[in-house]
C-alpha positions as CSV (number, residue, x, y, z in Angstrom):
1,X,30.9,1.8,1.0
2,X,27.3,3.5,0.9
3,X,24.7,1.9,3.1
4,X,21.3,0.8,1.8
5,X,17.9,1.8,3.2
6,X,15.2,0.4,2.5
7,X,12.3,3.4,1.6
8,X,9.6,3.5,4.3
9,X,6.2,2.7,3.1
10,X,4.5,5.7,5.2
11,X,5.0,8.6,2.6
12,X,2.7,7.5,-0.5
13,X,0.3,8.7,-2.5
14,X,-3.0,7.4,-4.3
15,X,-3.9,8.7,-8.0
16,X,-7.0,7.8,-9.9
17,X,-5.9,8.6,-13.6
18,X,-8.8,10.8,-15.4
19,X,-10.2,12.0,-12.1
20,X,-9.5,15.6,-11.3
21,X,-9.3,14.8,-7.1
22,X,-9.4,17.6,-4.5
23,X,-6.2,17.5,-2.2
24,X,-7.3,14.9,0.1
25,X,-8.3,12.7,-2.6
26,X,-4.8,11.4,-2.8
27,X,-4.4,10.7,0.2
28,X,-5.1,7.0,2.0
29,X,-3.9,6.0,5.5
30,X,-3.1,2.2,3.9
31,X,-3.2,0.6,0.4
32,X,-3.1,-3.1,0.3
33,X,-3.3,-5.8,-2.4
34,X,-0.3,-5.1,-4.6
35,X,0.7,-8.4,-5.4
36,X,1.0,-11.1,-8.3
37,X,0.6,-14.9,-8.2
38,X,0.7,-17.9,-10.5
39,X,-2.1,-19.8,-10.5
40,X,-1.4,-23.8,-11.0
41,X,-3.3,-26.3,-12.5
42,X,-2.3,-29.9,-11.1
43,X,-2.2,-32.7,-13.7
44,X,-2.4,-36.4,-12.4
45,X,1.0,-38.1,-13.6
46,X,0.2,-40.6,-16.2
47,X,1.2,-44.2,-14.7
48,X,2.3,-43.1,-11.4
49,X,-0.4,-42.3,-9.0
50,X,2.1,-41.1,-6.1
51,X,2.9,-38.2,-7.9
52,X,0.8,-35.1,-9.2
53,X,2.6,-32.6,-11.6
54,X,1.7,-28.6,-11.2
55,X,1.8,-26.1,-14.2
56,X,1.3,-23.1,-14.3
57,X,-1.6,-21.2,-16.0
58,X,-1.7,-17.7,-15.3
59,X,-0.9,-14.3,-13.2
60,X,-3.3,-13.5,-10.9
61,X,-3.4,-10.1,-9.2
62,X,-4.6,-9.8,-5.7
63,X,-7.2,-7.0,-5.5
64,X,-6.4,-3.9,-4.4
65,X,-8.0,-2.3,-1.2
66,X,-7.7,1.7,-0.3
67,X,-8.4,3.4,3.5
68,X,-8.7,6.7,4.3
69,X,-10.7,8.6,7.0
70,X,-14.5,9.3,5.6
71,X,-14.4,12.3,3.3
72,X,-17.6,13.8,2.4
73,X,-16.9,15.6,-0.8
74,X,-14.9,13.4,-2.9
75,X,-14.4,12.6,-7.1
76,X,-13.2,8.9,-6.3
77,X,-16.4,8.1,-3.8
78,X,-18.6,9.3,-6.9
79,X,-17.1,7.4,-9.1
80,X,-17.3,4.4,-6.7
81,X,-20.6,4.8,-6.4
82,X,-21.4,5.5,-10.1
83,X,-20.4,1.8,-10.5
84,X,-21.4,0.1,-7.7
85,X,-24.8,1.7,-7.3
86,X,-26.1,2.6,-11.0
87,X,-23.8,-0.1,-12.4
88,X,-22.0,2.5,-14.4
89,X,-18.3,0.7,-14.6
90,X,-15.9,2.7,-15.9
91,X,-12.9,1.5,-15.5
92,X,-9.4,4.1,-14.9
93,X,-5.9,3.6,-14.4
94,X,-4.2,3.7,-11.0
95,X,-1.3,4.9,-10.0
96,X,0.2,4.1,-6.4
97,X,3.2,6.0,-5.9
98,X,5.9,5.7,-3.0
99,X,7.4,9.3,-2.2
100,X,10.8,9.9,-1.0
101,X,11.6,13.0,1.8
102,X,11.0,15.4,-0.9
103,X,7.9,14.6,-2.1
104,X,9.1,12.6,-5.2
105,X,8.1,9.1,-6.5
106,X,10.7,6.4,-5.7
107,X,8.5,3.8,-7.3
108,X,5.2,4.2,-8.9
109,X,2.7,0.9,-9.5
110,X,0.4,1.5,-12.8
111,X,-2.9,-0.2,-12.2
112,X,-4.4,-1.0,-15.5
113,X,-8.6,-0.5,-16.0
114,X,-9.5,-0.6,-11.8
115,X,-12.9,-0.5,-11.1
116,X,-14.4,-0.8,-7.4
117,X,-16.1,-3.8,-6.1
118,X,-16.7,-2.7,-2.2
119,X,-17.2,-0.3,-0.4
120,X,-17.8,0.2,2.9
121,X,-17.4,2.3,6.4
122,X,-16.1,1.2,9.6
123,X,-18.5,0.9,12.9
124,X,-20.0,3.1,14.8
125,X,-19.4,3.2,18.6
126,X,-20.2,5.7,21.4
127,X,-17.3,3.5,23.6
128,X,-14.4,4.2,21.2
129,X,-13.0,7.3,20.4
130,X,-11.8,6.5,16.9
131,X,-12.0,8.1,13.2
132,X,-14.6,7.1,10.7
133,X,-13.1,5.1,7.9
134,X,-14.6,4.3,4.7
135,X,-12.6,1.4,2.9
136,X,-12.7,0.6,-0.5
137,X,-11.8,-2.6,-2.7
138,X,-10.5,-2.3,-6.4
139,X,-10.6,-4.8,-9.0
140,X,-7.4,-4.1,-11.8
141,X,-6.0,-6.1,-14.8
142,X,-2.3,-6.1,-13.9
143,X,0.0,-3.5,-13.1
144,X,3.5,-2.2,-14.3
145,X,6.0,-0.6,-11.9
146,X,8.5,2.1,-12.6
147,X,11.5,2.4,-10.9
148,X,12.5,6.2,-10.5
């Protein structure tokens, strides 16, 4: 009987679709906010007022938020900035890809029309001895996953 692993979620990679990145453009320390929910929309039950009915509406998609360690020269911070800044939004596919040991997706998420919201950098401080990291947050329509 073959025993089951789970993959490890520390080998992944980050692509922006329609953004020719430099090598360390792909490369985040943590991407969060992959996640689906259904909103509800709660409906007072007609004649009985002890009991409230739920139905749902819609999928919502939690927003998506990418780390890395400040990099000066980078396609994906000039695109952020393109539509934060000059409130040029151009919105590109995503794809979030988890890697097995050889460097090969095991899963990949397909973000569909992602556009940044925030952006930001982590503090400054002459006490800690810690990396700069800029942190960005990604609004998308819903996403597809493939299962390699």
């Amino acid at each position: 009987m073959a025993s089951y692993y789970p993959p490890l979620g520390f080998h992944f990679k980050v692509e922006v679709l329609g953004i020719t990145p430099n090598d360390q453009d792909t490369r985040f320390t943590d991407v969060g906010g992959l996640g689906i929910e259904m909103s509800t929309e709660d409906v007072a039950e007609g004649g009985q007022n002890r009991f409230m009915q739920k139905y749902p509406v819609r999928a919502k998609h939690t927003d998506l938020t990418l780390k890395r360690g400040l990099l000066k020269n980078s396609e994906i911070i000039k695109w952020v900035q393109d539509c934060i800044e000059l409130f040029d939004i151009e919105p590109k596919n995503i794809d979030v890809k988890l890697l097995n040991e050889e460097h090969e997706p095991l899963m990949t998420w397909h973000l569909v029309n992602a556009y940044p919201t925030k952006w930001s950098v982590s503090d400054f401080s002459a006490t800690n001895n810690s990396v700069v990291v800029e942190s960005m947050q990604l609004f998308y329509q819903y996403f597809t996953v493939d299962k390699e």
